[in-house]
Backbone bond lengths (Angstrom), bond angles and torsions (degrees), N, CA, C in turn:
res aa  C-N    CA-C-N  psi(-1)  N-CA   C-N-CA  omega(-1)  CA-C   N-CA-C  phi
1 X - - - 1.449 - - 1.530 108.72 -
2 X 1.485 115.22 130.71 1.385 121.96 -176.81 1.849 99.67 -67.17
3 X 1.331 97.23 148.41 1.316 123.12 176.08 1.971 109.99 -102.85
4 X 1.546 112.62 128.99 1.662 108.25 169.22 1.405 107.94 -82.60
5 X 1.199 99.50 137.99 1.559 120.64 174.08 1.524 101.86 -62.25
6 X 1.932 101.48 131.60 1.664 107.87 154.41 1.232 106.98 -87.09
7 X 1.121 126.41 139.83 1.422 135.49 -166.49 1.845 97.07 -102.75
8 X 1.198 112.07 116.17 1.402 116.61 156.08 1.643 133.13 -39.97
9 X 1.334 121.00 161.68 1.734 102.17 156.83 1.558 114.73 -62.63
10 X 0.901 106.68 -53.73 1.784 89.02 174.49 1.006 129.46 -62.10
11 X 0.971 138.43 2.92 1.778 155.24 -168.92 1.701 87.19 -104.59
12 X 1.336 118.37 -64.21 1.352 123.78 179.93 1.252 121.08 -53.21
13 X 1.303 129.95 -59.31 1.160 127.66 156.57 1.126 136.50 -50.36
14 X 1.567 143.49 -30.06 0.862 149.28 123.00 1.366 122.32 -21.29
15 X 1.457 138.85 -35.02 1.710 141.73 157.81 1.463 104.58 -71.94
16 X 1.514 111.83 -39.62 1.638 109.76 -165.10 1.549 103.96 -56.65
17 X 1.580 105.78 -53.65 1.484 124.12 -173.03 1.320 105.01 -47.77
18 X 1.539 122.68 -69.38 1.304 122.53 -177.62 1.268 128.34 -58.15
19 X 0.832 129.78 13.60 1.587 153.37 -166.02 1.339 109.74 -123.81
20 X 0.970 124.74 -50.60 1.749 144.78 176.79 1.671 98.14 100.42
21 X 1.190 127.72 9.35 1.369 112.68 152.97 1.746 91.89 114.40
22 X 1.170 123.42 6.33 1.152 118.03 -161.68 1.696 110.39 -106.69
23 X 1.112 127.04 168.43 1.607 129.80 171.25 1.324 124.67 -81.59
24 X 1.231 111.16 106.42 1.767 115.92 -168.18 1.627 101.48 -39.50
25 X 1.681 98.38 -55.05 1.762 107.91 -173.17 1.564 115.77 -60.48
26 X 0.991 148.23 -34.77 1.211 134.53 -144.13 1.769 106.02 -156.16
27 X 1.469 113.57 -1.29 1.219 136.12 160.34 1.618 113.27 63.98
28 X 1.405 105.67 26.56 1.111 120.64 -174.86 1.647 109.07 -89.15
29 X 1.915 128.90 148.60 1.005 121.49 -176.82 2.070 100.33 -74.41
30 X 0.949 103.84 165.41 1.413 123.65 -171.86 1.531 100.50 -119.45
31 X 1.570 110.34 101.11 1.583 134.67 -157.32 1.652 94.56 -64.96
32 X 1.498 113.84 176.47 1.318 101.52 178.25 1.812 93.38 -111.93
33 X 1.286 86.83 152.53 1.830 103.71 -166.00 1.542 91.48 80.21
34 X 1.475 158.30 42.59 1.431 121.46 177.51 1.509 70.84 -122.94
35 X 1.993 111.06 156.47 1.001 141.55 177.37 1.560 103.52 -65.52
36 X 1.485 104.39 132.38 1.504 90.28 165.57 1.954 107.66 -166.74
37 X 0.935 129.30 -169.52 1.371 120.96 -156.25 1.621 94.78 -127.34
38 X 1.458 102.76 176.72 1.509 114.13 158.87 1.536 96.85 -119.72
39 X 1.285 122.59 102.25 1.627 138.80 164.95 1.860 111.89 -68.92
40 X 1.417 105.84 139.13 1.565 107.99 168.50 1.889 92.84 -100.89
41 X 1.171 92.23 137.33 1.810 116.26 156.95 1.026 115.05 -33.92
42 X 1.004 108.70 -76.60 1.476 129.85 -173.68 2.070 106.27 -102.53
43 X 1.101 130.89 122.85 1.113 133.62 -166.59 1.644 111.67 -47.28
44 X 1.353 126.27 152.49 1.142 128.55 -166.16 1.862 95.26 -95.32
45 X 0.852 119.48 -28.47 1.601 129.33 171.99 1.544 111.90 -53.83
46 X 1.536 119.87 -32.34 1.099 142.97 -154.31 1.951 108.52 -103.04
47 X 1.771 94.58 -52.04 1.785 80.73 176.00 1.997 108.95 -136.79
48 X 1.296 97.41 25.80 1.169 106.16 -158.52 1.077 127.41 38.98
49 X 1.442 141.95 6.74 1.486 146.61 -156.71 1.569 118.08 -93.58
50 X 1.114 109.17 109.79 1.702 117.94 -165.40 1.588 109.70 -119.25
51 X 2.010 104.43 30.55 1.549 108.58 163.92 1.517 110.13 -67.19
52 X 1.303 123.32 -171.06 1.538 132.53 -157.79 1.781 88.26 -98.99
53 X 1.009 108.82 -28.87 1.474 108.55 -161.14 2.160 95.93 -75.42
54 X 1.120 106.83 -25.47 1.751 111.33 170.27 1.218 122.89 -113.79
55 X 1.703 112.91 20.24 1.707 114.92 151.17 1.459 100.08 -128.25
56 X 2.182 79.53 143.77 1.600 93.22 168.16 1.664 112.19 -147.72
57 X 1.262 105.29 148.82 1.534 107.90 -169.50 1.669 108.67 -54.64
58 X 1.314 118.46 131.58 2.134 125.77 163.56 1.210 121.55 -139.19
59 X 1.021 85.19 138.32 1.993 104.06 177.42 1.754 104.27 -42.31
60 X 1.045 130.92 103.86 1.627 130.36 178.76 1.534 94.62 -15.40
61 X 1.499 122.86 -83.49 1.337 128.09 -172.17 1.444 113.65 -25.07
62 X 1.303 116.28 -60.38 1.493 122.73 -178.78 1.422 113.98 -59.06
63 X 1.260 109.72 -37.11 2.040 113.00 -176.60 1.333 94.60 -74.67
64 X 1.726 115.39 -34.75 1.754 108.87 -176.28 1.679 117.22 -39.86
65 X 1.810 89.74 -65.76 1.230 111.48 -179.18 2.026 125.30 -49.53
66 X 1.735 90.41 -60.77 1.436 97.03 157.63 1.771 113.20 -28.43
67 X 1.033 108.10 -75.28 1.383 107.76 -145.83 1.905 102.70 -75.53
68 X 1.191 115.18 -13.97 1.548 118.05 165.68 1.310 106.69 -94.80
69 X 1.248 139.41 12.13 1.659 130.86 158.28 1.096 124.95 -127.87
70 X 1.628 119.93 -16.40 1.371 137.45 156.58 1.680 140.23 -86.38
71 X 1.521 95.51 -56.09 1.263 127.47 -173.87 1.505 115.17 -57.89
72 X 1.882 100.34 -70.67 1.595 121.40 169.41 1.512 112.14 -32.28
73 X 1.222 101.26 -82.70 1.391 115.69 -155.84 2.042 104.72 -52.72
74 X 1.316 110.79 -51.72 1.260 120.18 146.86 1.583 136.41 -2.54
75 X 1.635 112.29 -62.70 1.136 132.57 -170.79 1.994 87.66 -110.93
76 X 1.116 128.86 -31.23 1.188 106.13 150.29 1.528 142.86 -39.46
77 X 1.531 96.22 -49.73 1.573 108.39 -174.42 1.318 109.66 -85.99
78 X 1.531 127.18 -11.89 1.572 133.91 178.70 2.047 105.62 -89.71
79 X 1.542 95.80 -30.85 1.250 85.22 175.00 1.674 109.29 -80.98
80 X 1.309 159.45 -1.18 0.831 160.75 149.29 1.236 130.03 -95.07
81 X 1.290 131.33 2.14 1.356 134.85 120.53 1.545 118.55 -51.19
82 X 1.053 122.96 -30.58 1.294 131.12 173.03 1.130 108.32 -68.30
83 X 1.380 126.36 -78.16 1.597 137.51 -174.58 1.632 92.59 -44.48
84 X 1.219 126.55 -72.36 1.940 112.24 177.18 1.317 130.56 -39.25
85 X 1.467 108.63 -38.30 2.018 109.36 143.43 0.781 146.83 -9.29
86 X 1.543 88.63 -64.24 1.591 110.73 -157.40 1.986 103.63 -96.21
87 X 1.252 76.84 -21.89 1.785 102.30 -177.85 1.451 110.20 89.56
């Protein structure tokens, strides 16, 4: 079973930079000192893929939200398409 990457400070900074520091979700700048995440696009549950091109810097709150109105339900409905697959 694949393992998610902890992303280092340089790993982090390196997304922050390329990003311009801002919140993928809600397009807000990302203060300095304010808490914030490295988010996948597309859920990591979903394609495991943790290239640069499917992380982007979010306000905790916003990845919160994201990932309980997008994310969940998402990897819900893929995991049970699966289980009917498989039968």
């Amino acid at each position: 079973m694949a393992r998610r990457k902890s992303f280092n400070a340089k790993d982090r900074a390196r997304i922050f930079t390329a990003n311009g520091g801002v919140c993928h979700i809600c397009g807000g700048a990302i203060a300095v000192g304010e808490a914030w995440e490295v988010e996948h696009l597309i859920a990591w549950a979903l394609t495991q893929d943790e290239s640069d091109e499917n992380l982007r810097p979010a306000h905790v709150k916003c990845h919160k939200i994201k990932a309980h109105q997008q994310d969940r339900p998402a990897i819900t409905r893929a995991k049970h398409r699966e289980a009917k697959h498989k039968g």
